[in-house]
C-alpha positions as CSV (number, residue, x, y, z in Angstrom):
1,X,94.2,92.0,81.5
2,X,92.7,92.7,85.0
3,X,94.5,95.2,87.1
4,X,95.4,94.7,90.8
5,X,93.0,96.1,93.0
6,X,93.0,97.4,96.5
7,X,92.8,94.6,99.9
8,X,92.2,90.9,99.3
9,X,91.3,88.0,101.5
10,X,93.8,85.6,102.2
11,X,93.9,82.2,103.9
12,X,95.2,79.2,104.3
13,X,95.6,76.4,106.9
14,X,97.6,73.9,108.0
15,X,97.4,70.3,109.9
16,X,99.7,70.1,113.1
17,X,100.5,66.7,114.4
18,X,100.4,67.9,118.0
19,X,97.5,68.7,120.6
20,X,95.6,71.3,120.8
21,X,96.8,72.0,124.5
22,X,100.1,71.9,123.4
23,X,99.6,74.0,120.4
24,X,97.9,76.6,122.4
25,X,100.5,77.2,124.4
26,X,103.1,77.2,122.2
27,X,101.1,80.0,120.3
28,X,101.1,81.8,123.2
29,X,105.1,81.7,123.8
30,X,105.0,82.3,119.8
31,X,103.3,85.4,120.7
32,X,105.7,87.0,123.4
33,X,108.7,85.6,121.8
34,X,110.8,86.5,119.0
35,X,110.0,83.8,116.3
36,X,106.5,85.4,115.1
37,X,108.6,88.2,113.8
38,X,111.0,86.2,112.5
39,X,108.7,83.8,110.5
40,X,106.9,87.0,109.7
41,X,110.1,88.2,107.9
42,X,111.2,85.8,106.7
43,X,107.6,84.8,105.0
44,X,107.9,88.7,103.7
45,X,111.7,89.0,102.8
46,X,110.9,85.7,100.5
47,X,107.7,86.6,98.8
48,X,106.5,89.7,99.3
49,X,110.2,91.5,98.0
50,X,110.3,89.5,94.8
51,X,106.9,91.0,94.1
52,X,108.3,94.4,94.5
53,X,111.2,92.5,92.3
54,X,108.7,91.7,89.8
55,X,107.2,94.9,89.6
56,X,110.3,96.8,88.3
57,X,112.1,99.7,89.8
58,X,109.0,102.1,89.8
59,X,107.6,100.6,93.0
60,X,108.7,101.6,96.3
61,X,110.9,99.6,98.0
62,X,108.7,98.1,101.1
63,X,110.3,96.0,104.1
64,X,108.5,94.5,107.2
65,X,108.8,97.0,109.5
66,X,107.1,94.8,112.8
67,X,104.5,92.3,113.2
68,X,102.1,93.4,116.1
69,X,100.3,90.2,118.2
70,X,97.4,91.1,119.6
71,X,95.7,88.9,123.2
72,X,95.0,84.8,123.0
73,X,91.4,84.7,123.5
74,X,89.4,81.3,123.4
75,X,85.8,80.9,121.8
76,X,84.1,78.1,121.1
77,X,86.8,75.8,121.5
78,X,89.1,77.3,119.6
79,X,91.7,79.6,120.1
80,X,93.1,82.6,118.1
81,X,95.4,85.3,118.1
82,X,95.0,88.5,115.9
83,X,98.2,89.8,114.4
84,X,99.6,92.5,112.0
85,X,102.0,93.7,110.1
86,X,103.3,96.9,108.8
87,X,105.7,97.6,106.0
88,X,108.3,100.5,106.3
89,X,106.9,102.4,102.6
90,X,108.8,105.4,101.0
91,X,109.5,108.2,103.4
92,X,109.5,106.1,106.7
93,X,105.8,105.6,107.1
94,X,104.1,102.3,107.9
95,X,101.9,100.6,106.5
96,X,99.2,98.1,107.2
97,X,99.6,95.0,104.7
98,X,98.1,92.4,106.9
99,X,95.6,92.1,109.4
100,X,94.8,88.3,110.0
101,X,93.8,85.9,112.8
102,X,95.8,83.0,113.7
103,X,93.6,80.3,114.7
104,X,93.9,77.0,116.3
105,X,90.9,74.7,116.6
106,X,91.2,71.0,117.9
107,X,90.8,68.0,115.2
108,X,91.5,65.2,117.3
109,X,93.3,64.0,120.2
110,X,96.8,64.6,119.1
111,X,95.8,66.7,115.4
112,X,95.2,70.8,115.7
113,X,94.1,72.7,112.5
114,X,96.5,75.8,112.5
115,X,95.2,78.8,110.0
116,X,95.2,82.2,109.0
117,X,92.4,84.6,107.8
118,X,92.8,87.8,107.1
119,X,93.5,91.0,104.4
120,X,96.3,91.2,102.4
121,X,96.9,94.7,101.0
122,X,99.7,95.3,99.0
123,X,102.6,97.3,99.7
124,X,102.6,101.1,98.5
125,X,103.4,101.9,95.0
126,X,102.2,98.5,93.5
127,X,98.5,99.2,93.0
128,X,100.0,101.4,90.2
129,X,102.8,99.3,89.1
130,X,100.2,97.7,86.3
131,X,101.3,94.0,88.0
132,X,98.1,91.5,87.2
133,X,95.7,90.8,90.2
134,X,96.7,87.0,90.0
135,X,100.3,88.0,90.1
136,X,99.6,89.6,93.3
137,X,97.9,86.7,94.7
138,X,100.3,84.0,94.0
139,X,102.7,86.1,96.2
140,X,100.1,86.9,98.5
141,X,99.4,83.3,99.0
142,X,103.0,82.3,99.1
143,X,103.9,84.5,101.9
144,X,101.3,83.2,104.2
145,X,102.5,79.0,103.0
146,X,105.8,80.4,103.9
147,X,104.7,82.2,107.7
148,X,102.5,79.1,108.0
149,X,104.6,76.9,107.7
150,X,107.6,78.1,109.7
151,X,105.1,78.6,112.8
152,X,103.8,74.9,112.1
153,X,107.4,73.8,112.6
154,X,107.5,75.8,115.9
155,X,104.4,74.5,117.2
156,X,105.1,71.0,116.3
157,X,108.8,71.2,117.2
158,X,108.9,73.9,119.7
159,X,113.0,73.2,120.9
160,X,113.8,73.3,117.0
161,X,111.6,75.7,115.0
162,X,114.0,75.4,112.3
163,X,112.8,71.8,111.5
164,X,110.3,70.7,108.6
165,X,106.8,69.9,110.1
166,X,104.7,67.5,109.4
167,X,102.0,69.6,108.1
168,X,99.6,69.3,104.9
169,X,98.6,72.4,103.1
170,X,95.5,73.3,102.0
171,X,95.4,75.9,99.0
172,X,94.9,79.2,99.8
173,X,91.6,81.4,99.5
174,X,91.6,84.7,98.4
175,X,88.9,87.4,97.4
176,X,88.7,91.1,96.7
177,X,87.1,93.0,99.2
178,X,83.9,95.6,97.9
């Protein structure tokens, strides 16, 4: 059985059904707004707890503790925003457990490819909970379909972010760093 190790790359991505004009600035208002922290909970309350769940009452009870945005800046035609979050860990100190770029890059007239890139590292106390790497990574993966997903509904349907969007997922990457 292979044990968890360490930080992991994550991705995934999304198609919006909406401009990338549009989208951009909607991820910008995402940004300064409320609803990045909220879909950021949310994704972590969902996914990221039940691992904790899963890992028994010797881990550390971890919650999302703020999601820090960091400037819009446009390369290449495409634009991206670098986030990350930090976990409240045992004793009140934070903790880094993502570090990803949001990234929007034009498919179309009226089609934006929404994704995420970044490292996942898991919360404190489960790199010695004995959970299996995979196990980790199907939670891992889950909470960014989850954050993706309630952004995509945001950026599609900006006056009703609660809404379903019309989005296709793609399946999520993910790779141990050396």
């Amino acid at each position: 059985m292979s044990r968890m190790a360490g930080e992991m790359f994550i991705g995934d991505h999304v198609l919006l059904n909406v401009g990338f004009a549009a989208a951009r600035n909607r991820l910008g208002n995402l940004a300064g707004g409320g609803l990045l922290l909220g879909a950021s909970e949310h994704a972590y309350g969902e996914t990221i707890t039940g691992l904790t769940d899963t890992a028994g009452s010797a881990t550390a009870v971890s919650r999302l503790a703020g999601v820090r945005p960091g400037d819009i800046t446009e390369i290449h035609g495409r634009a991206q925003l670098p986030m990350h979050w930090e976990v409240t860990a045992g004793g009140g100190t934070l903790f880094p457990v993502l570090d990803a770029d949001l990234t929007l890059t034009p498919a179309g007239e009226a089609t934006t490819v929404f994704a995420l890139t970044g490292v996942f590292r898991p919360p404190p106390g489960l790199a010695d909970a004995g959970l299996d790497r995979e196990i980790v990574c199907w939670f891992a993966a889950a909470a960014v379909r989850v954050f993706l997903a309630r952004l995509a509904a945001a950026l599609v349907h900006p006056s009703g972010a609660t809404q379903e969007s019309p989005v296709r997922h793609s399946r999520p990457a993910w790779d141990s760093l050396p």
